[in-house]
C-alpha positions as YAML, in Angstrom:
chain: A
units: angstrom
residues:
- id: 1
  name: UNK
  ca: [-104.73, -25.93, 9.30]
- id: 2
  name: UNK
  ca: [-102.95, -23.48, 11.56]
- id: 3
  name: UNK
  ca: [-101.17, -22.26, 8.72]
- id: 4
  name: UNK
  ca: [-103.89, -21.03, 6.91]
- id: 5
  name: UNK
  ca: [-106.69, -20.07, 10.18]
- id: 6
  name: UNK
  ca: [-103.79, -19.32, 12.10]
- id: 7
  name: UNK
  ca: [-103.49, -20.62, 15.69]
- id: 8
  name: UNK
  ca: [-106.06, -20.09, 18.60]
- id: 9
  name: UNK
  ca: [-105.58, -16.83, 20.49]
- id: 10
  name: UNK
  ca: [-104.90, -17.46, 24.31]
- id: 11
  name: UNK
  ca: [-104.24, -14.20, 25.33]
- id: 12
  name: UNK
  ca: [-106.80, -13.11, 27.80]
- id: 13
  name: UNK
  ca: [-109.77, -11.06, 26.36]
- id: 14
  name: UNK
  ca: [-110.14, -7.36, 27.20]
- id: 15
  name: UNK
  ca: [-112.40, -6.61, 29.71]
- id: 16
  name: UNK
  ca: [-115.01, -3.48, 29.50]
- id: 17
  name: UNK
  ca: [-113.19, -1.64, 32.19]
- id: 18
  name: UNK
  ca: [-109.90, -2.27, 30.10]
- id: 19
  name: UNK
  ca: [-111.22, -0.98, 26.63]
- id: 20
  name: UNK
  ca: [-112.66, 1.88, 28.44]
- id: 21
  name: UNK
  ca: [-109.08, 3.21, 29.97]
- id: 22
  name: UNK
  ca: [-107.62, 2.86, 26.27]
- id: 23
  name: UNK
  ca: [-110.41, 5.16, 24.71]
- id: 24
  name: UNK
  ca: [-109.63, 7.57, 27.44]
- id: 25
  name: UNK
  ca: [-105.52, 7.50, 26.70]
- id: 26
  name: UNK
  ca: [-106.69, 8.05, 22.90]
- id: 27
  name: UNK
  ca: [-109.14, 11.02, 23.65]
- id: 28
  name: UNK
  ca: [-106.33, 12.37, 26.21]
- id: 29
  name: UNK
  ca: [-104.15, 12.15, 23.20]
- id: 30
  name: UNK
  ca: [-106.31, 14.08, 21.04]
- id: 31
  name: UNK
  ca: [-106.70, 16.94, 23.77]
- id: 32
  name: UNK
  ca: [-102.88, 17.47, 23.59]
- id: 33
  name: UNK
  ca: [-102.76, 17.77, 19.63]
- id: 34
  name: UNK
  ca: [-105.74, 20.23, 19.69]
- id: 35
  name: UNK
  ca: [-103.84, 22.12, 22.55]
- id: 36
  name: UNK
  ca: [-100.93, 22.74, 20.27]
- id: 37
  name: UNK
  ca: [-103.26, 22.98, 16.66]
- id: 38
  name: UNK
  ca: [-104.81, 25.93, 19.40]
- id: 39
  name: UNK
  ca: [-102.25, 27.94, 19.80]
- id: 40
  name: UNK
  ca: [-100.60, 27.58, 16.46]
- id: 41
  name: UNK
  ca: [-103.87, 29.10, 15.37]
- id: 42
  name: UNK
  ca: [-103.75, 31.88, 18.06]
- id: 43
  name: UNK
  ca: [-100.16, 32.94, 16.77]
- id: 44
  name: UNK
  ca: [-101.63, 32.95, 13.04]
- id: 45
  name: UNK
  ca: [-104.68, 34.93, 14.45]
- id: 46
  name: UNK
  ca: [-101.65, 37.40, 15.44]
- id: 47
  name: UNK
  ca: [-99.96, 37.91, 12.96]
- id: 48
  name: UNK
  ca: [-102.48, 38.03, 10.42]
- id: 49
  name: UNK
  ca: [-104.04, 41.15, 12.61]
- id: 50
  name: UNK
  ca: [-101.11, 42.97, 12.29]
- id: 51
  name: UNK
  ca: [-100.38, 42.15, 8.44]
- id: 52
  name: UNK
  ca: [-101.52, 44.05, 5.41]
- id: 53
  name: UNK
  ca: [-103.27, 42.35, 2.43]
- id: 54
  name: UNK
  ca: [-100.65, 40.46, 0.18]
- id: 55
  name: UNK
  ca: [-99.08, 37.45, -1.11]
- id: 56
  name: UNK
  ca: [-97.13, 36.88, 3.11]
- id: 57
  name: UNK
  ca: [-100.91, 37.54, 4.34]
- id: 58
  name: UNK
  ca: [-102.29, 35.24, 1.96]
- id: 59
  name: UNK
  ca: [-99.65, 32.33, 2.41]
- id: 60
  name: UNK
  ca: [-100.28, 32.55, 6.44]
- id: 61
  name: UNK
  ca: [-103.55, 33.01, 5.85]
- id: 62
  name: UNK
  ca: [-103.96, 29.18, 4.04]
- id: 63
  name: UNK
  ca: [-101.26, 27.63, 6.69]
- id: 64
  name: UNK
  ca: [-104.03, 29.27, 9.47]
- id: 65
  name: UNK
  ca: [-106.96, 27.13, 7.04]
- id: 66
  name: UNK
  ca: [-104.65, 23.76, 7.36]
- id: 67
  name: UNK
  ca: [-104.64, 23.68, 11.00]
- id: 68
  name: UNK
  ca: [-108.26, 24.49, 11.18]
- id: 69
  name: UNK
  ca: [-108.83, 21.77, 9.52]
- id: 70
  name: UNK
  ca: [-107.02, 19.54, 11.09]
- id: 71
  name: UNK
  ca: [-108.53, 20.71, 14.39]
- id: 72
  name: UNK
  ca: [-111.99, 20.23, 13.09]
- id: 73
  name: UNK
  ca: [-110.79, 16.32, 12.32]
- id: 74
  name: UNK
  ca: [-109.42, 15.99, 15.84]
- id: 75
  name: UNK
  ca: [-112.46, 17.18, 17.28]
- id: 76
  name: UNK
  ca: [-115.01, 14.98, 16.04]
- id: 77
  name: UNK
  ca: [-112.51, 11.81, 16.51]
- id: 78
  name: UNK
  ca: [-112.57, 13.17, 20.26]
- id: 79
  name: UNK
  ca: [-116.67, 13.40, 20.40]
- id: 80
  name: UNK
  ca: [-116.55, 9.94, 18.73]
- id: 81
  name: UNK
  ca: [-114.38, 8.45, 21.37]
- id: 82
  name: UNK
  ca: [-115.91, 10.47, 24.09]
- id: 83
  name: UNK
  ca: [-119.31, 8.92, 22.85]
- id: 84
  name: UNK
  ca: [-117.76, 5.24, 22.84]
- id: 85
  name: UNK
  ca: [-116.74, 5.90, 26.46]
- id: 86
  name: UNK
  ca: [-120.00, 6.90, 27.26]
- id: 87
  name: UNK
  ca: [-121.63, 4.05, 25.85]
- id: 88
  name: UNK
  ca: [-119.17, 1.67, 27.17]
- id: 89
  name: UNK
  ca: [-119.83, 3.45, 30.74]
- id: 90
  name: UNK
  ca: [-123.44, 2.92, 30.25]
- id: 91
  name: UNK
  ca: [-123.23, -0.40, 29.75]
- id: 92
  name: UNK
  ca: [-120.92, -1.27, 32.66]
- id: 93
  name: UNK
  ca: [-123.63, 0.36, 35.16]
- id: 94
  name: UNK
  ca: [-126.03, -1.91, 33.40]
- id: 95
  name: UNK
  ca: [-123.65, -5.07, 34.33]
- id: 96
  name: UNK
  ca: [-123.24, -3.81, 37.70]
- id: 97
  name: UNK
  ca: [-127.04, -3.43, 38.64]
- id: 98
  name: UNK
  ca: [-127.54, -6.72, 37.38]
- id: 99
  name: UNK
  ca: [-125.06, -8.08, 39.40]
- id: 100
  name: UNK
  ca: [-126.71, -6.57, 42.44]
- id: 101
  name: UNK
  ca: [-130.13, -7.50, 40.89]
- id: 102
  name: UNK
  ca: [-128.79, -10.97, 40.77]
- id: 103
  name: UNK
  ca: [-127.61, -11.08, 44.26]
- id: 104
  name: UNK
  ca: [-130.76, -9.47, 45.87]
- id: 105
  name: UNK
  ca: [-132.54, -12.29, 44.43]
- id: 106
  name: UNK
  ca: [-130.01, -15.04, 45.64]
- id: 107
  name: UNK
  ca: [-130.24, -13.19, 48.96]
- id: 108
  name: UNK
  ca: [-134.17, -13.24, 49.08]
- id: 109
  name: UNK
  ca: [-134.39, -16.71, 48.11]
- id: 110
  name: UNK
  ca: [-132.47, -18.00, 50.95]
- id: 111
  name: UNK
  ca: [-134.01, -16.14, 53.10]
- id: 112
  name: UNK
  ca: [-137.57, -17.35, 51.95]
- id: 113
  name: UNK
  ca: [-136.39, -20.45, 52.54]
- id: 114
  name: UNK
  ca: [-135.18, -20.18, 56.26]
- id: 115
  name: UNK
  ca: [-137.96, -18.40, 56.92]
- id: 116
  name: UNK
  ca: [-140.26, -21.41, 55.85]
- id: 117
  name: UNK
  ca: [-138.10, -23.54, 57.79]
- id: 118
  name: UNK
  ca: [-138.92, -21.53, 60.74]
- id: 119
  name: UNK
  ca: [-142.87, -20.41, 60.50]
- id: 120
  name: UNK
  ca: [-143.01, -24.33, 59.71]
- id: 121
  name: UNK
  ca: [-141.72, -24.85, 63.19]
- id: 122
  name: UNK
  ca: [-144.67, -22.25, 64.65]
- id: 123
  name: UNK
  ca: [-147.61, -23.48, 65.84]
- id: 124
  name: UNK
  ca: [-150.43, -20.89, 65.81]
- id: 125
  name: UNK
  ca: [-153.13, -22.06, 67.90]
- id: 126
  name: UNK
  ca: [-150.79, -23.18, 70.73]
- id: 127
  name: UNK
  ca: [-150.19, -19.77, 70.36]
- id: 128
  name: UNK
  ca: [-154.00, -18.14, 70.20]
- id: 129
  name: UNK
  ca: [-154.53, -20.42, 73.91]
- id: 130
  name: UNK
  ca: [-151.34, -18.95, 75.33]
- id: 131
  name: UNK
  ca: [-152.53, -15.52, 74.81]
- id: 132
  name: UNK
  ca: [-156.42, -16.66, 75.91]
- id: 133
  name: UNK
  ca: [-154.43, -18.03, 79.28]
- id: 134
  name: UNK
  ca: [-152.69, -14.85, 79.44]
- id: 135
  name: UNK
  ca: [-155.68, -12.51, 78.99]
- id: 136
  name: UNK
  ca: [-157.81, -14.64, 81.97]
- id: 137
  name: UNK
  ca: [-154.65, -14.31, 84.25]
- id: 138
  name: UNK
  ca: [-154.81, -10.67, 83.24]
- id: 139
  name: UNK
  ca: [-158.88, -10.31, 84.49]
- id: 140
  name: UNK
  ca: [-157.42, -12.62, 87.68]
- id: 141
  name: UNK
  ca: [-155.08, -10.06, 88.83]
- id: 142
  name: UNK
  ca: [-157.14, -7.20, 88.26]
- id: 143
  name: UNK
  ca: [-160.14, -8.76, 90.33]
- id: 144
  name: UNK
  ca: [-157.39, -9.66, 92.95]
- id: 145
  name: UNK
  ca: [-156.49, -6.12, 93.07]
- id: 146
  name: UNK
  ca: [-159.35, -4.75, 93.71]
- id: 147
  name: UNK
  ca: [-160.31, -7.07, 96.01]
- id: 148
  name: UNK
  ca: [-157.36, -6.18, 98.22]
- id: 149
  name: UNK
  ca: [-158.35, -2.48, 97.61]
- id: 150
  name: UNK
  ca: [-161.73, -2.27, 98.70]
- id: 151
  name: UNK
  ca: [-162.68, 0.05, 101.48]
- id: 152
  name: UNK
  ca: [-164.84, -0.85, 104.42]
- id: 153
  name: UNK
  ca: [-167.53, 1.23, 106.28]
- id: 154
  name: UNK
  ca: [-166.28, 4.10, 104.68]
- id: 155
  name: UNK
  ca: [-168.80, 5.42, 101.65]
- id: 156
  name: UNK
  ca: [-167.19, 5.60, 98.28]
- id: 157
  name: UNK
  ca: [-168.86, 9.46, 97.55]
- id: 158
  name: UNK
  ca: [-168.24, 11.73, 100.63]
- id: 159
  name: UNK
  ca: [-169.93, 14.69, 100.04]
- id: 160
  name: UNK
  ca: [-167.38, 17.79, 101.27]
- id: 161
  name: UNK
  ca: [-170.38, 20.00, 101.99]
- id: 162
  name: UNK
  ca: [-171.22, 17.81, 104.49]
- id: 163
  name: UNK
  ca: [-168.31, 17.03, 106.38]
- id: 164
  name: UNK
  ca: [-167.73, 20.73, 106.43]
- id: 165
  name: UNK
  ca: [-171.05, 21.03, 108.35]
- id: 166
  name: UNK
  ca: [-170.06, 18.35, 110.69]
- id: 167
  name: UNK
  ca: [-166.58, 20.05, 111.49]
- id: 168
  name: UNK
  ca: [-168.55, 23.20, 112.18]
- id: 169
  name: UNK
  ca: [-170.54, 21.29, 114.53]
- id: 170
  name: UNK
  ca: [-168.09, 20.19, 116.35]
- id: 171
  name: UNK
  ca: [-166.24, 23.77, 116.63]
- id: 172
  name: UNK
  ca: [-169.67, 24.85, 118.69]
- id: 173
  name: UNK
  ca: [-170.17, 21.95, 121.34]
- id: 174
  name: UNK
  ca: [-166.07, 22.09, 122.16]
- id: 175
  name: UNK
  ca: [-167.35, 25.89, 122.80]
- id: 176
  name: UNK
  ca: [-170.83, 25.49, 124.59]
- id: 177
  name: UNK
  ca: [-169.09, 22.57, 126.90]
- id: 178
  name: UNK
  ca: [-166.07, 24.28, 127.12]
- id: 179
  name: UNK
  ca: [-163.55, 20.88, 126.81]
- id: 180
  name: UNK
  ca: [-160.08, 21.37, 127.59]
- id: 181
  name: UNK
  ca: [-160.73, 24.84, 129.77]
- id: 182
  name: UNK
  ca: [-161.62, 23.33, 133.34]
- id: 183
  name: UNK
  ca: [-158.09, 23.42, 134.97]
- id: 184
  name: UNK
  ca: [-156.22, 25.56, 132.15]
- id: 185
  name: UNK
  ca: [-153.66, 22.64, 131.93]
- id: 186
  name: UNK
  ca: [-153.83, 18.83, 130.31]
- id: 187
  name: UNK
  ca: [-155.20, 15.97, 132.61]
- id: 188
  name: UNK
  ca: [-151.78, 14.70, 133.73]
- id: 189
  name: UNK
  ca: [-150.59, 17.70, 134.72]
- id: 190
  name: UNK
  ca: [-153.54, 17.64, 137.35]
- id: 191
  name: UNK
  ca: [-152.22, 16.84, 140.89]
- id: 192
  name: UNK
  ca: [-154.01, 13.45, 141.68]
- id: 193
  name: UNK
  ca: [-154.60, 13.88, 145.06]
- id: 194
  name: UNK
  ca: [-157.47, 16.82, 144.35]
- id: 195
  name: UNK
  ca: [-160.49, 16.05, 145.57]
- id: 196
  name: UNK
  ca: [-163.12, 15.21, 142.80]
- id: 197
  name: UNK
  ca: [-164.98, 17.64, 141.22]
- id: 198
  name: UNK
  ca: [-168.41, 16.07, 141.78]
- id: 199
  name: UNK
  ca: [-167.48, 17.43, 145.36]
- id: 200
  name: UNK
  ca: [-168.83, 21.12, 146.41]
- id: 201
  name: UNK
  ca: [-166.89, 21.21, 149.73]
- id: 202
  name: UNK
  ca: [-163.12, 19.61, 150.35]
- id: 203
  name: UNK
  ca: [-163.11, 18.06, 154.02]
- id: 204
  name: UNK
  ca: [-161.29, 19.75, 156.65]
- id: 205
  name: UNK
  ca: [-157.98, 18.85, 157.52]
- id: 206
  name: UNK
  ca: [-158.72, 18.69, 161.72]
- id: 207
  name: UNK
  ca: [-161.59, 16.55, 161.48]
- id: 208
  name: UNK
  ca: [-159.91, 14.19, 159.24]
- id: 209
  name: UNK
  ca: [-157.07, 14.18, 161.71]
- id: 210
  name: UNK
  ca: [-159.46, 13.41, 164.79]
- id: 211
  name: UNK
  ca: [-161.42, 10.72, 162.82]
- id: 212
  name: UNK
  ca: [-158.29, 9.16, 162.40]
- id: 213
  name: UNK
  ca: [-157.16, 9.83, 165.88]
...
């Protein structure tokens, strides 16, 4: 049977990445024959521009048509190739967004599943009440505060007019009554042994010494 199928293959099977780097060598290959077909042309082109008409024109002249030819086959081989490339290109970005497609899609999965395994675990009105508790604890500190904050006997509106008036008022009976100008010095500066001012007449110093005598 092997003799006439011929034995199973077991060399390894080329990969895309593989066939594309040997259509690049041949299409690298095919740039270096057009080089030279190029300038074997340009030194035809050369001569021929210096020539006159006759048979050495003429024979140059169909050696120039040759290469030409020849250049024209190496050229579309090269846009073939260049095409296969392409399409071979094209295809490995397709493989490689799949690949990434693919392992998004692993990746979401197993994170939809941990993340049932952990709402599962949540309960929500446990968590509804602890925010209820926390919003009355929030109204109990606030009352609290401005409990400790409140003013007493002192009105919450002053009106500035008014206490302007007042300090105005003040100003003229420190002037009619003349407060603070009596002795021309503060009250414990005063000597204390003065005799009081409801007094009109200080007592004598000889009578006080024969009264005591």
């Amino acid at each position: 049977m092997n003799r006439l199928f011929g034995a199973k293959s077991t060399a390894p099977k080329p990969t895309l990445n593989s066939a594309i780097s040997n259509v690049d060598t041949r299409i690298e290959s095919i740039d270096v024959k057009l080089a030279k077909l190029n300038a074997e042309l340009s030194t035809y082109q050369q001569r021929l521009a210096k020539m006159r008409d006759g048979p050495g024109k003429t024979a140059i002249k169909q050696k120039a048509l040759k290469v030409l030819q020849q250049r024209k086959m190496y050229e579309s081989q090269r846009d073939q190739l260049q095409q296969q490339s392409w399409n071979m290109e094209q295809a490995g970005m397709m493989q490689d967004n799949l690949k990434n497609t693919m392992t998004t899609v692993d990746a979401m999965k197993t994170t939809t599943k941990e993340l049932r395994k952990q709402y599962g675990k949540v309960n929500i009105d446990k968590i509804e009440k602890l925010q209820d508790e926390m919003a009355d604890l929030m109204d109990m500190g606030n009352d609290i505060q401005d409990a400790i904050s409140r003013s007493y006997d002192v009105p919450e509106e002053v009106d500035e007019a008014e206490l302007d008036a007042e300090l105005e008022a003040l100003g003229e009976e420190v002037e009619l009554e003349g407060i603070g100008e009596s002795t021309g010095m503060p009250s414990f500066m005063v000597d204390e042994t003065a005799p009081p001012q409801f007094i009109d007449e200080p007592p004598e110093t000889n009578k006080m010494k024969e009264a005591a005598g």
